[in-house]
VOGU-3710 file (C-alpha; in Angstrom, 3 decimals, decimal comma):
1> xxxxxxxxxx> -24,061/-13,693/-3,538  -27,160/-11,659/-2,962  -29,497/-11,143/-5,744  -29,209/-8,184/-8,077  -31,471/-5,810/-8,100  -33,100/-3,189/-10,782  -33,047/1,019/-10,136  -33,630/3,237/-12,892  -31,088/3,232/-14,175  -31,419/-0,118/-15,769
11> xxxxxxxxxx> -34,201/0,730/-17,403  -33,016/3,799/-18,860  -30,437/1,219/-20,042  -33,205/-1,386/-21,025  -35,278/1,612/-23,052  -32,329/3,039/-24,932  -31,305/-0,400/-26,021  -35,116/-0,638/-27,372  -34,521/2,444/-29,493  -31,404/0,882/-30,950
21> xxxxxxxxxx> -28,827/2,854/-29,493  -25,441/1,246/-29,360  -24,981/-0,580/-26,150  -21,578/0,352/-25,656  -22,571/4,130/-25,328  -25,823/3,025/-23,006  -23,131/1,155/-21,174  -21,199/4,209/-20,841  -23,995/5,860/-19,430  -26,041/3,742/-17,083
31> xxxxxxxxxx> -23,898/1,269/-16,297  -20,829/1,103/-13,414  -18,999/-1,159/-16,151  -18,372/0,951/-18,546  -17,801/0,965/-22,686  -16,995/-2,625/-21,804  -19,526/-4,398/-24,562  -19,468/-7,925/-23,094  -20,443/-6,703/-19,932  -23,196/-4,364/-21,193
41> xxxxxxxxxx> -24,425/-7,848/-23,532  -24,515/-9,741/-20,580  -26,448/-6,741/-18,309  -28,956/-6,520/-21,064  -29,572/-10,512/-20,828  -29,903/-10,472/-17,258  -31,757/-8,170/-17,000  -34,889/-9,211/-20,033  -34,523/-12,822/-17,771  -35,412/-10,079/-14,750
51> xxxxxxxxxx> -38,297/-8,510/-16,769  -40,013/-11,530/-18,175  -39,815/-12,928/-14,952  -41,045/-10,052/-13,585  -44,009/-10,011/-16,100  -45,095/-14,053/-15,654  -45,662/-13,192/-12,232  -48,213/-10,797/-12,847  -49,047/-10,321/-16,448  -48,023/-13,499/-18,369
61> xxxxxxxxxx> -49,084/-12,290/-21,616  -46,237/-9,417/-21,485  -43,497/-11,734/-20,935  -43,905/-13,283/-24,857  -43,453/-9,324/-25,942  -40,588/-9,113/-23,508  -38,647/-11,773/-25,156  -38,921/-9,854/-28,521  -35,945/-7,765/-29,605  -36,046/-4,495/-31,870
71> xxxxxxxxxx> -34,932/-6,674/-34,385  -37,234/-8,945/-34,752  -40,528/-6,086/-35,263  -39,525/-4,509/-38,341  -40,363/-0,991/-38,255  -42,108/0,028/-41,559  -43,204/3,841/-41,824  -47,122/3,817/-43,216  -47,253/6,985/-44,461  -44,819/9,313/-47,097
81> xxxxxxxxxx> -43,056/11,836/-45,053  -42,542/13,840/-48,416  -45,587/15,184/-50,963  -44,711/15,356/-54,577  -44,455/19,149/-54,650  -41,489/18,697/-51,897  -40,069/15,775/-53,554  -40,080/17,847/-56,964  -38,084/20,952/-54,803  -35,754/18,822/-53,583
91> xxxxxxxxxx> -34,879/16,771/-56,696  -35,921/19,104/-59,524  -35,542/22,558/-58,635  -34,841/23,765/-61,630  -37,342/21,868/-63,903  -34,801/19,327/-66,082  -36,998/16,243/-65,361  -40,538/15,857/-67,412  -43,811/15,277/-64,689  -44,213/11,316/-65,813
101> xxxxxxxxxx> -40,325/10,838/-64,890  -40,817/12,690/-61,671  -43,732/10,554/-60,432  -41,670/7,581/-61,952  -38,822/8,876/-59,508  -41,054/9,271/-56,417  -43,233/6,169/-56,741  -39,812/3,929/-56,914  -38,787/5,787/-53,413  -42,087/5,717/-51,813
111> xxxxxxxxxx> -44,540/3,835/-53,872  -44,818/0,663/-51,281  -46,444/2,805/-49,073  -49,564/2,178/-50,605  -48,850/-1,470/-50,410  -52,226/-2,528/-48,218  -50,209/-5,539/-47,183  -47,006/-3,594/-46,186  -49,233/-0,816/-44,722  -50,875/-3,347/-42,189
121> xxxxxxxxxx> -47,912/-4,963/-41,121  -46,283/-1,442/-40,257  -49,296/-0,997/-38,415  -48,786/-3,825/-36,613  -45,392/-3,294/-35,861  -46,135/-0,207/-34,666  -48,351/-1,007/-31,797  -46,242/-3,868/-30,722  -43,593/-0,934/-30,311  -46,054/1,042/-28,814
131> xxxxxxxxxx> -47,085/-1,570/-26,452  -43,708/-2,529/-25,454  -42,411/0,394/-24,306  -45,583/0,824/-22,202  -45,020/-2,805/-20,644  -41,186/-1,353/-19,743  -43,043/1,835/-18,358  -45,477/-0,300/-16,075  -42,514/-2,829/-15,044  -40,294/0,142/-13,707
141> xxxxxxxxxx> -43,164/1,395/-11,658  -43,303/-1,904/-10,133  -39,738/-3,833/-10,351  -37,229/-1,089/-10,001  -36,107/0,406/-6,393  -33,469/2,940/-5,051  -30,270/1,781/-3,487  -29,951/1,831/0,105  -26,622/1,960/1,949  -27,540/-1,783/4,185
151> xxxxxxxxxx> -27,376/-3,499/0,517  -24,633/-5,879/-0,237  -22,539/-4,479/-2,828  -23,787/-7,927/-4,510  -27,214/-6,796/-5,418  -25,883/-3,147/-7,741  -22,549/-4,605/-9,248  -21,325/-7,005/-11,708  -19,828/-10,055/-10,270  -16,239/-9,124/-10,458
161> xxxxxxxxxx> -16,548/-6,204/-9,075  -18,437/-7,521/-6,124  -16,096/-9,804/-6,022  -13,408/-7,616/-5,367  -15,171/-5,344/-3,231  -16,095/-8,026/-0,775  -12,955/-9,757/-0,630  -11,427/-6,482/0,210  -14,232/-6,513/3,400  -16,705/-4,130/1,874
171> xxxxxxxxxx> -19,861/-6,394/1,738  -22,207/-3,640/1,634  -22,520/-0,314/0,246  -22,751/1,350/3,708  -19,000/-0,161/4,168  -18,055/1,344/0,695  -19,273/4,632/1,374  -17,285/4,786/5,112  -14,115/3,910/3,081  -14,736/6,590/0,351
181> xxxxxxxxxx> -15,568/9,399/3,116  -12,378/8,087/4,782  -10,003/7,757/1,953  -11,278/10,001/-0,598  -10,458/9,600/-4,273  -7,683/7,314/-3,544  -9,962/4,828/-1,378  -9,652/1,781/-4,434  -6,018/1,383/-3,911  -7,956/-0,611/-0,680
191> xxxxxxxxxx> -9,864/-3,091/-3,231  -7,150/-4,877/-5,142  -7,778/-5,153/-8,857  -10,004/-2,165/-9,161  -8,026/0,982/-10,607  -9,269/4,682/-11,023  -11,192/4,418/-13,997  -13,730/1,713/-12,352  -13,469/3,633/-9,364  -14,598/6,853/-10,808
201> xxxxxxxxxx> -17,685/4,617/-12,788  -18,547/2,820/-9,248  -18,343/6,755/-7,780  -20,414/8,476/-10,661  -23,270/5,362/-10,068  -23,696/6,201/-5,926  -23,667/10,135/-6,749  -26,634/8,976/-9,389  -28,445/6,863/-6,932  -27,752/9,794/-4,361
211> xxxxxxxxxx> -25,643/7,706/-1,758  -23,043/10,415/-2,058  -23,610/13,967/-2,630  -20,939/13,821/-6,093  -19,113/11,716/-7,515  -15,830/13,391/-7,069  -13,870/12,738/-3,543  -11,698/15,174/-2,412  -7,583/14,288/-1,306  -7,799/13,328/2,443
221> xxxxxxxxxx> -5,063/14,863/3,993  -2,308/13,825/6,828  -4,348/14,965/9,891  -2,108/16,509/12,660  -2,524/13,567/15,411  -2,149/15,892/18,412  -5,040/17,844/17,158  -7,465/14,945/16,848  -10,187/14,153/19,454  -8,290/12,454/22,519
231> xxxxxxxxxx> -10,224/8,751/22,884  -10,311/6,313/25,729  -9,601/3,211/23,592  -7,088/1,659/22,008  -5,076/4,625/20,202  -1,669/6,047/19,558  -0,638/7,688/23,175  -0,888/11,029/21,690  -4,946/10,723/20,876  -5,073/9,215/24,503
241> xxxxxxxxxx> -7,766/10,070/27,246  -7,594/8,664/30,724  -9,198/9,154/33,713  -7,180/10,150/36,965  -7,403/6,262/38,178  -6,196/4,896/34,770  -3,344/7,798/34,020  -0,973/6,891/36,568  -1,804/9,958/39,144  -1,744/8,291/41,805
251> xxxxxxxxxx> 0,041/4,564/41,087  0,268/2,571/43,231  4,041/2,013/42,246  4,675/5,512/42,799  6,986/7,742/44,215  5,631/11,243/44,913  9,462/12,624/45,370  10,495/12,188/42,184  13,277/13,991/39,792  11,606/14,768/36,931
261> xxxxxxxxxx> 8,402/17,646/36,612  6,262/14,302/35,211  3,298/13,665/37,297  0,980/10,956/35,044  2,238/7,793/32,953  2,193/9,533/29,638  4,119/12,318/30,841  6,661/10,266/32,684  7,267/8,191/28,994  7,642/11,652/27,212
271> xxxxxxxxxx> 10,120/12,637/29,247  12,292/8,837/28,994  11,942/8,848/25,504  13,173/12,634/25,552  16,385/10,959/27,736  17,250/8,610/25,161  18,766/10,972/22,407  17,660/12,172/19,102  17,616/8,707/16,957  15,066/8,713/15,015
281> xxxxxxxxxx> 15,130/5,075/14,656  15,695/4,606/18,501  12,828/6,914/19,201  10,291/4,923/17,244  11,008/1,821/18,699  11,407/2,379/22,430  7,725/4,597/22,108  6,415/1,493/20,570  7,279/-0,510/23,426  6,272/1,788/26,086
291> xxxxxxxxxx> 2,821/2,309/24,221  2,279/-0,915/24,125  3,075/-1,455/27,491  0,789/1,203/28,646  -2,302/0,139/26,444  -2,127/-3,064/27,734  -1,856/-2,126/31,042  -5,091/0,090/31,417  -7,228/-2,131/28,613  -6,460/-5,333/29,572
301> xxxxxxxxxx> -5,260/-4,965/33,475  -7,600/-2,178/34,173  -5,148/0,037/36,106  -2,137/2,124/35,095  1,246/1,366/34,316  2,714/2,741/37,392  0,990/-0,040/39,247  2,179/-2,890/37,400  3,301/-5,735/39,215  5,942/-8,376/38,451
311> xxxxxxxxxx> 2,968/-10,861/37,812  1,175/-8,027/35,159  5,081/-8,228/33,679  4,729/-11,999/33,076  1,296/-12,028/32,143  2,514/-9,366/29,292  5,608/-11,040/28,406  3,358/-14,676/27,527  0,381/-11,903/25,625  3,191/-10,629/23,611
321> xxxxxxxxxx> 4,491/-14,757/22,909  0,474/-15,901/22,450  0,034/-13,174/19,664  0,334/-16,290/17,128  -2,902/-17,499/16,034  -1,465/-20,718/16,715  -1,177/-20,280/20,485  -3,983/-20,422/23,179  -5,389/-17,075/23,969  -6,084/-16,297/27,677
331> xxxxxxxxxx> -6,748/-12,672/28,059  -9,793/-11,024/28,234  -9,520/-8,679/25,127  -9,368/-10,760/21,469  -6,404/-10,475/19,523  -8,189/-8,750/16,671  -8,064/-5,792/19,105  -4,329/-4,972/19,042  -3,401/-6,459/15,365  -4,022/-4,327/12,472
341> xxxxxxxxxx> -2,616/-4,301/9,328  1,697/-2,851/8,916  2,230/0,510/8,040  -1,324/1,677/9,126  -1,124/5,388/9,193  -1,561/6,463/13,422  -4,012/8,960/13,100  -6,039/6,145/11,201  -8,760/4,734/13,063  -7,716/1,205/12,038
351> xxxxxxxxxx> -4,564/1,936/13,501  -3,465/-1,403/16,117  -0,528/-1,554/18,144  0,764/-4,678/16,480  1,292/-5,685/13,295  1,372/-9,392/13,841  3,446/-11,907/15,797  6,288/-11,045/16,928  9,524/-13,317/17,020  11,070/-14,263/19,819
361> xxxxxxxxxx> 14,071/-12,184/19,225  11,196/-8,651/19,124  9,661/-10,329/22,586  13,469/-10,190/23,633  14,086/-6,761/22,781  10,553/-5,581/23,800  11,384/-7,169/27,594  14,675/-5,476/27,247  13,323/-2,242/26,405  10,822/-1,882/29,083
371> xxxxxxxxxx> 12,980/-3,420/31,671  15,374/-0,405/30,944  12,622/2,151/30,823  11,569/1,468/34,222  14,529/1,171/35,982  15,007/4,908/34,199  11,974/5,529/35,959  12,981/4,363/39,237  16,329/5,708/39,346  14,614/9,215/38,955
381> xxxxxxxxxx> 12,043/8,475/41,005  8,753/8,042/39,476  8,782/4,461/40,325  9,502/2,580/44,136  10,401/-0,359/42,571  11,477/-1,807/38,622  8,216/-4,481/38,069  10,326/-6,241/35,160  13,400/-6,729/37,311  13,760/-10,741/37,860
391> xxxxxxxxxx> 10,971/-11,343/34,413  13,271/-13,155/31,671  12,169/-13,714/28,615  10,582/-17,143/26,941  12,949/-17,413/24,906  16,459/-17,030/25,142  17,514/-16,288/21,418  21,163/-16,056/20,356  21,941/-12,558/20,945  25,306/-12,623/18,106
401> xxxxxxxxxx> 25,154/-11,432/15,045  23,654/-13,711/12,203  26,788/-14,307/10,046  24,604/-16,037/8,138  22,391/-13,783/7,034  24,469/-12,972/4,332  24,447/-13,263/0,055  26,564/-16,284/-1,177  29,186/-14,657/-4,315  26,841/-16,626/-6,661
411> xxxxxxxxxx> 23,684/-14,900/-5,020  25,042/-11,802/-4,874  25,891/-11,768/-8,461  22,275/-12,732/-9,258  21,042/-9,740/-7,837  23,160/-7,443/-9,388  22,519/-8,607/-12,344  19,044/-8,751/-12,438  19,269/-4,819/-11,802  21,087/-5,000/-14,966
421> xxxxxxxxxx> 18,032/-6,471/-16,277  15,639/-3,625/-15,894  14,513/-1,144/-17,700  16,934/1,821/-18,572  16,543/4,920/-16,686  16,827/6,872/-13,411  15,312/3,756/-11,380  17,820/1,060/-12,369  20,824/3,407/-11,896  19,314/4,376/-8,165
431> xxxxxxxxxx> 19,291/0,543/-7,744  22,505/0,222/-8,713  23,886/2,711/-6,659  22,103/1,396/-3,386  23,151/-1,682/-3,948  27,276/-1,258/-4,530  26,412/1,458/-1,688  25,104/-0,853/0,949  27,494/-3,581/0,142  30,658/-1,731/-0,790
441> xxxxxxxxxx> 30,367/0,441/2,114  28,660/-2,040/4,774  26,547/0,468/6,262  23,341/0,279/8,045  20,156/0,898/6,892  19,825/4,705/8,624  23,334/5,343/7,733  22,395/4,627/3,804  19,397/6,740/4,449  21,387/9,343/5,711
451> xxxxxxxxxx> 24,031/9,514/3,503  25,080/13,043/1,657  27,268/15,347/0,428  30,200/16,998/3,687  29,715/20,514/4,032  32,395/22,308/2,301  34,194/23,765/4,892  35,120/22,207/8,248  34,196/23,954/11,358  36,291/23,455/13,998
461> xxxxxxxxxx> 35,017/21,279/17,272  31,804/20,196/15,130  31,182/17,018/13,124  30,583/16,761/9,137  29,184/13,727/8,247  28,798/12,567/4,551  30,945/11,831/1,415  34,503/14,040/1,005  37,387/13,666/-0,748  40,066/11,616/1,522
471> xxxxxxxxxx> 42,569/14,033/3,768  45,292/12,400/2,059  43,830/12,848/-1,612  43,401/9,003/-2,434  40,177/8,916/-3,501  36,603/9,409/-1,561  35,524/8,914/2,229  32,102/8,791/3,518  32,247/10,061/7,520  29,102/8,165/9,326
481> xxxxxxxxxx> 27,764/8,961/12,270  26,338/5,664/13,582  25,253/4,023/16,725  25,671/6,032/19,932  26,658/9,537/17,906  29,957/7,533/17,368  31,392/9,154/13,905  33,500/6,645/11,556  35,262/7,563/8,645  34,903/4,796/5,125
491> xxxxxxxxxx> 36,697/4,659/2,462  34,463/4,561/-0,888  35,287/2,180/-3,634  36,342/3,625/-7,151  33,653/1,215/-8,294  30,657/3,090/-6,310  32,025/6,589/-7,096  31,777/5,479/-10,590  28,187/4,387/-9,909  27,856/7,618/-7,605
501> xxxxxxxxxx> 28,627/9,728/-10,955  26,374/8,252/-13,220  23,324/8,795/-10,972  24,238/12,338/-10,482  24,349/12,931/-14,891  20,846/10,994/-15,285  19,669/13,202/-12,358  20,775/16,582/-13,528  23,682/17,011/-11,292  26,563/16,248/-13,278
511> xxxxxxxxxx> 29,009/12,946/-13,078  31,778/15,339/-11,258  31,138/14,519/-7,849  33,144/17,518/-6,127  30,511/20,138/-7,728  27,892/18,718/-6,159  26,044/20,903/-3,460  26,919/20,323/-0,049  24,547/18,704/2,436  22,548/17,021/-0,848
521> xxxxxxxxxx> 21,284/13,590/0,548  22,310/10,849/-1,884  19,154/8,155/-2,171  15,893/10,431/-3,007  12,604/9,645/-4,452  12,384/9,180/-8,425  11,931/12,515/-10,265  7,864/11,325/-10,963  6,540/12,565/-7,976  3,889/14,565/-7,403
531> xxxxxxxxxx> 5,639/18,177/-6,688  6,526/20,538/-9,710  9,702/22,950/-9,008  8,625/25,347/-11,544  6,318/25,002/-14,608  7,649/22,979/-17,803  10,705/21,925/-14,974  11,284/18,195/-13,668  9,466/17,081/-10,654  11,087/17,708/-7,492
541> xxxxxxxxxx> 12,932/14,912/-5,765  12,161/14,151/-2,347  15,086/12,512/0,472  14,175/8,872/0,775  13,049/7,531/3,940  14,678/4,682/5,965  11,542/2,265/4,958  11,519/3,816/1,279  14,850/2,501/1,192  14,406/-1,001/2,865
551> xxxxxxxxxx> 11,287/-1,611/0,367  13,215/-0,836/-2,567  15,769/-3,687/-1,441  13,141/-5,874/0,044  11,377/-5,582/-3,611  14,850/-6,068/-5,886  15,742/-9,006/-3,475  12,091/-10,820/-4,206  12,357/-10,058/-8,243  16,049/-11,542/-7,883
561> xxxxxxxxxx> 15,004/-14,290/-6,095  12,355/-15,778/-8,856  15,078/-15,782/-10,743  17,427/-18,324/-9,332  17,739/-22,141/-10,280  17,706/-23,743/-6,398  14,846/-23,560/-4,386  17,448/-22,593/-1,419  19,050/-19,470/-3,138  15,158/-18,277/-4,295
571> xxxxxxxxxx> 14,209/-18,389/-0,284  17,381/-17,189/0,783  17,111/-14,031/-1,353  13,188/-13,768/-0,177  14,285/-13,219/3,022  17,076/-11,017/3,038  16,722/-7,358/3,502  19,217/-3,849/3,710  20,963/-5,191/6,589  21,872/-8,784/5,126
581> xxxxxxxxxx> 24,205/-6,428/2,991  26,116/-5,077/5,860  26,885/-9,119/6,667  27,545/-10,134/3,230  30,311/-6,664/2,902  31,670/-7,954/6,225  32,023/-11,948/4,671  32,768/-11,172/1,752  35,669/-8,596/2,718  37,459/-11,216/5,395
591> xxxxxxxxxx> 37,183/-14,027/2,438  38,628/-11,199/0,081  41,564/-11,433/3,022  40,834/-8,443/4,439  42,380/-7,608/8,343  39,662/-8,357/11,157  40,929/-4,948/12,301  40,236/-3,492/8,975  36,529/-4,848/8,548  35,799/-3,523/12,493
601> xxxxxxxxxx> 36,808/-0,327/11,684  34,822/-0,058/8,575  31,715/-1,633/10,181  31,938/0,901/13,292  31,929/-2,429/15,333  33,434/-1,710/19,111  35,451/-4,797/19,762  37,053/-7,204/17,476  35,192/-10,105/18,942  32,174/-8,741/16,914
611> xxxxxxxxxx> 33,911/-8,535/13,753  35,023/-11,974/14,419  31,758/-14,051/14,040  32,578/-13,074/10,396  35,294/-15,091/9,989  33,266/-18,904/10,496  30,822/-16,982/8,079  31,465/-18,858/5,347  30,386/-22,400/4,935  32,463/-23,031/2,062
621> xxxxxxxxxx> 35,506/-22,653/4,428  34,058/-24,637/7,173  33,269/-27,167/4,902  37,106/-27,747/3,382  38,012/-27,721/7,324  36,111/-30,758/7,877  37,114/-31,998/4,918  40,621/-31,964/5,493  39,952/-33,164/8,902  38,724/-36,527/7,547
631> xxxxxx> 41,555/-36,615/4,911  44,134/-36,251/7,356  42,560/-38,883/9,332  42,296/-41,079/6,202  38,527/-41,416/6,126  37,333/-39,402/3,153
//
């Protein structure tokens, strides 16, 4: 830790603690801490250690007046503030007392001022005031100095704060400032630990010590990426800037005859990605491949994607496996270059390609992806040839479903009872609902996203997804358009309409189901947010994304999981997520002795050899196989 060091402001603290002002307030005022008294008691003993210090370095008689407190030179005034003519107006104005009771009266008050004894001691006391104050004035000309943005955050702030603020990486103040200007007034939810009230003390100190012009930040909005400053670096492709040699003009993989208008790398991805349909969940992942791909490619390689070779293919495919700390590194950029933190904003300039390692089923799908993209490109002539044609991957990871990422009854149960657990209101019954949803239903995570009201009326020759009552009047069906644009038609469970009805009373639309608006999407944000309908009106609620949804399963799964008894069901439950649902409906329903033909249709599966992996889902079944296996042979 770098040593602290003293502005102004401290002694403006120091001097109105001399006065005998309460420290709390001084605190208040002076200090980035706060009202918080312990913290202003141990300021105000650092810093008389500073000043007597300060003093035996240069003046050692000073620092045996420094070490004196208020309290310990009693102040005694040496003169009567009051003559007896004033004394008499004030407390006789009307005559009642005789003259020898009057003096009596005013010599009792302010008789010891004639005390020689007393009168010298005030004296005294006086100039030792008098002199201190003057040693404070003379130290602060020499001790104290202005803040400069190169100081460690150390030298200005209390320990824990500068604890925090380094551990988050902000050593110095220049580092703070960059994240304020970057993140405005919500730039502490970056320091863990430090809320909005310390924020705005640690903001009011660097307006006062003029590092910032005031100490309120404004709201940094989204920035539209395609109107930001195009870069030649490691960026999003839409904030991309290449020269003519790097952009894929003239590759040397190209094919100047080709089928589509595209006539640079960038272009030529726009237009695949364009090919591939309107998924929004497809989209997002096959443009993170190819922007990878391409960043890689001119960065690392030096030369465009459309002159990739088979050996830049295999060079990628072992960068993408070496992206573990734990494996050698051979490439010329570090890996600090392409992994940033998840969920980093694009248009931030922190923003990194990857998140972290990736597993070898991602390095599978990433080969896959890429392999299909070019071949796309060759077949329409952008490309001669397909450079990851031949390249396999590292790995060669079971490509079936994972029956067994799926919720045993027992922790299945658990979790829905620890919703049961929380706290009354609009957020547990949302829970609730999501839950029964997912696993009642067996849908994916986009398709629970998704999920609404049907239109009213059907128009014939067009599609109308969402929750209906059933053609034959049994009940509820949800109609799901899932992978492909296939549509699929669900039955719903009286138990999740029940659910269904309860989160439509505690959100204002009514438990009757059939009177709710058409097109209303189910799952939305809580009805806190921060957009008013109309004054003295609840806060509008906001559709749910697809990750707003995973987190709030990923979250309920972790607070479930600390409470189970095995150390097995606890990391079970930690790793499960939305989709572990959609396996558990599909084990669960087949144990239940559901049809395999049933489940498929339910699960929008395409063959029944799918469904199938289902049925050796369950342990407990395998288990009694072997089991009787060994009976029958008479060895149990």
């Amino acid at each position: 830790m770098a040593v602290r060091k003293i502005n102004g402001a401290h002694f403006a603290f120091y001097r109105g603690w001399l006065e005998g002002l309460a420290l709390a307030d001084l605190g208040e005022r002076y200090l980035s801490t706060g009202r918080d008294l312990p913290r202003a008691k141990q300021t105000l003993r650092w810093l008389q250690d500073e000043l007597v210090a300060a003093a035996r370095r240069s003046k050692p008689p000073l620092a045996r007046l420094l070490k004196l407190s208020p309290s310990q030179i009693q102040h005694i005034e040496t003169s009567a503030s009051i003559s007896l003519e004033q004394f008499q107006a004030q407390i006789d104005p009307y005559g009642d007392f005789a003259e020898a009771e009057l003096i009596e009266m005013f010599e009792e008050q302010y008789g010891y001022q004639t005390d020689p004894a007393i009168s010298r001691k005030a004296h005294r006391n006086e100039r030792l005031l008098k002199k201190l104050r003057e040693s404070v004035l003379w130290l602060e000309s020499w001790v104290a100095v202005d803040p400069v943005p190169a100081d460690p955050v150390s030298a200005w702030f209390d320990e824990a704060i500068s604890e925090r603020l380094i551990a988050a990486g902000f050593g110095d103040l220049s580092k703070l400032i960059a994240c304020m200007k970057k993140h405005g007034q919500f730039w502490y939810r970056k320091v863990p630990k430090v809320g909005p009230v310390a924020a705005q003390r640690i903001q009011r100190w660097m307006a006062e010590n003029k590092l910032m012009q005031s100490e309120n930040l404004p709201i940094i909005a989204k920035p539209n990426i395609r109107l930001m400053s195009l870069e030649a670096d490691i960026v999003p492709m839409e904030r991309l800037m290449l020269p003519n040699d790097l952009s894929g003009v003239s590759g040397s993989n190209r094919v100047f005859s080709n089928k589509i208008e595209a006539r640079d790398d960038f272009a030529a991805i726009q237009t695949w990605l364009r090919s591939v349909g309107t998924k929004a969940h497809t989209i997002r992942s096959y443009q993170g491949q190819a922007e990878r791909f391409l960043l890689w490619m001119v960065f690392e390689r030096q030369k465009p994607l459309s002159s990739s070779t088979t050996e830049d293919c295999i060079s990628y495919r072992d960068f993408l496996d070496a992206l573990d700390e734990g494996k050698l590194w051979f490439w010329n950029l570090p890996r600090e270059r392409w992994i940033g933190n998840r969920s980093t904003p694009r248009w931030r300039d922190d923003w990194k390609p990857f998140s972290g390692p990736l597993a070898p089923t991602s390095q599978k799908q990433a080969i896959t992806i890429l392999t299909t993209m070019c071949e796309w490109l060759v077949r329409k002539k952008y490309l001669d040839s397909n450079p990851w044609d031949g390249v396999s991957c590292n790995y060669s990871p079971d490509g079936k479903i994972r029956a067994d990422h799926s919720l045993t009854m027992q922790q299945w149960q658990s979790v829905i009872t620890a919703s049961h657990e929380m706290k009354p209101g609009e957020k547990r019954t949302r829970l609730y609902l999501a839950l029964i949803f997912a696993y009642g239903l067996g849908l994916r995570l986009s398709e629970i996203a998704a999920a609404r009201m049907a239109m009213h009326r059907e128009q014939a020759g067009r599609p109308n997804p969402g929750i209906k009552r059933a053609v034959d009047g049994n009940g509820w069906d949800i109609v799901v358009l899932g992978k492909g644009g296939k549509l699929r038609t669900v039955p719903i469970p009286n138990a999740v309409m029940n659910a269904l009805a309860a989160y439509g009373e505690i959100i204002g639309l009514g438990s009757d189901v059939s009177v709710w608006p058409e097109g209303h999407i189910i799952f939305q944000t809580l009805g806190d947010g921060s957009w008013r309908v109309k004054k003295n009106e609840n806060y509008a609620r906001q559709p749910m994304s697809e990750s707003q949804v995973y987190r709030m399963f990923k979250g309920h799964f972790k607070v479930a999981a600390s409470k189970m008894e095995t150390a097995v069901d606890a990391g079970h439950l930690i790793q499960a997520s939305t989709h572990w649902l959609r396996h558990t409906h599909a084990t669960h329903a087949l144990e239940a002795g559901a049809e395999i033909e049933e489940v498929q249709e339910n699960l929008g599966h395409s063959s029944v050899a799918i469904t199938a992996i289902y049925t050796h889902a369950s342990r407990k079944r395998r288990k009694s196989a072997v089991e009787k296996l060994m009976a029958f042979a008479e060895l149990s």
